[in-house]
N, C-alpha and C positions, 0 to 999 in steps of 0.2 A: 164362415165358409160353408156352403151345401154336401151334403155326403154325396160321395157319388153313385149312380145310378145302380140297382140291382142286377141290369142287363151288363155293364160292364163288369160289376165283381164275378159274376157268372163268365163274360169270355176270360177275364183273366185265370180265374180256377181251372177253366179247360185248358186256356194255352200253356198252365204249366204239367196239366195230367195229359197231356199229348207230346210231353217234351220238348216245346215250343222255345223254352229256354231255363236259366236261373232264375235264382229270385232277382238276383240283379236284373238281369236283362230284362226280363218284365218289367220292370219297374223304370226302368228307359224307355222299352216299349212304349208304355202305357201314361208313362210321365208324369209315375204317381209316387210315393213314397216305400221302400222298400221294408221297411214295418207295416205297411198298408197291405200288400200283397200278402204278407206270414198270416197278420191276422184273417183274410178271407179263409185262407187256403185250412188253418186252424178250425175258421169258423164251419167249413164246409166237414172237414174229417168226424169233426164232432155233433154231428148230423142237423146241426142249428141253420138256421134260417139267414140266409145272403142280403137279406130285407134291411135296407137302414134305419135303426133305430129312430121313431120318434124325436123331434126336439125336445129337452128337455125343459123349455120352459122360462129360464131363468131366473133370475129376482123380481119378485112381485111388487108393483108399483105400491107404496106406501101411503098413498093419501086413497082414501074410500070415495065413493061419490058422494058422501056428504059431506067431506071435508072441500071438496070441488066446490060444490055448491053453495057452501059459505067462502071462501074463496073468491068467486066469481059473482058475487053477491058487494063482496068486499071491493074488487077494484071497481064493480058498477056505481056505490056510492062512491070510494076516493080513486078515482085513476090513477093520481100521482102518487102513489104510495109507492114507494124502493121496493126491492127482493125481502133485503133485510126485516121491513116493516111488516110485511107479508108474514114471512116469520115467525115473528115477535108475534103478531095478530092468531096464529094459528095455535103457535104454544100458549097463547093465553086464554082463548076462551074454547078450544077445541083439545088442549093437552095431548097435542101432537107435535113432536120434534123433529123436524125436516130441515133438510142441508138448501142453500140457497138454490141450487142448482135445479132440483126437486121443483120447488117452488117456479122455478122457470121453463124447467118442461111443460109442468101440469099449463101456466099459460098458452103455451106454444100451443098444447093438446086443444087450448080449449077457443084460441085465436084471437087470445085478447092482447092488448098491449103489453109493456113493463117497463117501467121507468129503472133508467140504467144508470141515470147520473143524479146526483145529490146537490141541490143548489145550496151554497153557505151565505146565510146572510149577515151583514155587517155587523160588526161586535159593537154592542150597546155601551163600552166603555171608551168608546170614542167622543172627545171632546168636539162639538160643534165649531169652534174657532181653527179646530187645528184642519178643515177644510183647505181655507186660505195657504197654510205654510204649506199644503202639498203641493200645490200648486205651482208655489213660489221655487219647490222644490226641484218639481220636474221642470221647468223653464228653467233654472238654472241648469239640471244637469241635460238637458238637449242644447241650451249652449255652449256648455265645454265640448258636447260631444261634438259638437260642429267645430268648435276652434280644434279639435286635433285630430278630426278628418283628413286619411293623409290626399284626399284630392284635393283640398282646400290649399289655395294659391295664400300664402300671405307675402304683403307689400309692405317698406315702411324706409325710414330711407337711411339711408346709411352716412357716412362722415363726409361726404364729400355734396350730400344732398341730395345724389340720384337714387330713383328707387331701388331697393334692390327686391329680391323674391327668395322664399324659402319654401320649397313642396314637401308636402309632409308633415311629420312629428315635429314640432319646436318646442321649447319651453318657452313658458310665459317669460321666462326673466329676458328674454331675449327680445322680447317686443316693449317691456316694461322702458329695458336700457337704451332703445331706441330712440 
């Protein structure tokens, strides 16, 4: 949030030394915080300066420019390299520890890509045959799901020889006994 203005700490100090009102009511007035107003009126008694204080600054970005620069150096040879990798790359040959996030800024800063997602490739302890049984597997299991689709109409015929119909759930024994 921005401090507010010198010229309004200044009319509030006057409208309360002209008996304009309370601290409360100034502080309605003005539609500012009624600790807000104590401290001008404070800062004024004690002959200090209505001037808002400089920003302080905050926390100081933790990758240097040459860590940027290696960095950016880094995704220009591997694009696809994760946050994580970045990382790992940094604390290794630069002995700089940064949170992923860091590492995501400084992109953003610098208007490069980041690879967000991590692709898994197939485990090497898959047997080449057992391709086929999956297969066999999912066909099976999209034909039951079809047999107990409850829009699926079944027909089949009953004791007397005429079809009959059943919507919905059935059990297989009921088709079997059929």
């Amino acid at each position: 949030m921005k401090a507010y203005s010198a010229d309004l700490r200044q009319k509030i100090v006057a409208a309360y030394e002209q008996g304009e009102g309370t601290l409360d009511e100034l502080a309605d007035i003005f539609s500012i915080a009624r600790r807000s107003v104590a401290s001008y009126l404070k800062l004024q008694r004690s002959g200090q300066s209505l001037q808002p204080k400089p920003h302080g600054g905050g926390v100081p970005f933790s990758l240097t420019e040459k860590h940027l620069t290696v960095l950016q150096g880094q995704v220009a040879e591997k694009n696809d390299l994760t946050l994580d990798e970045l990382v790992a790359y940094l604390k290794e040959t630069e002995n700089v520890t940064v949170h992923r996030s860091t590492v995501c800024r400084a992109l953003q800063r610098m208007g490069l890509p980041r690879k967000k997602r991590v692709l898994r490739l197939r485990s090497a302890t898959k047997r080449p045959d057992s391709c086929f049984a999956n297969r066999w597997l999912r066909w099976h299991a999209s034909a039951l799901s079809s047999l107990t689709n409850p829009a699926f109409i079944w027909r089949w015929p009953d004791a007397t020889g005429a079809l009959g119909e059943a919507r919905g759930r059935c059990n297989l024994s009921q088709l079997i006994a059929a």
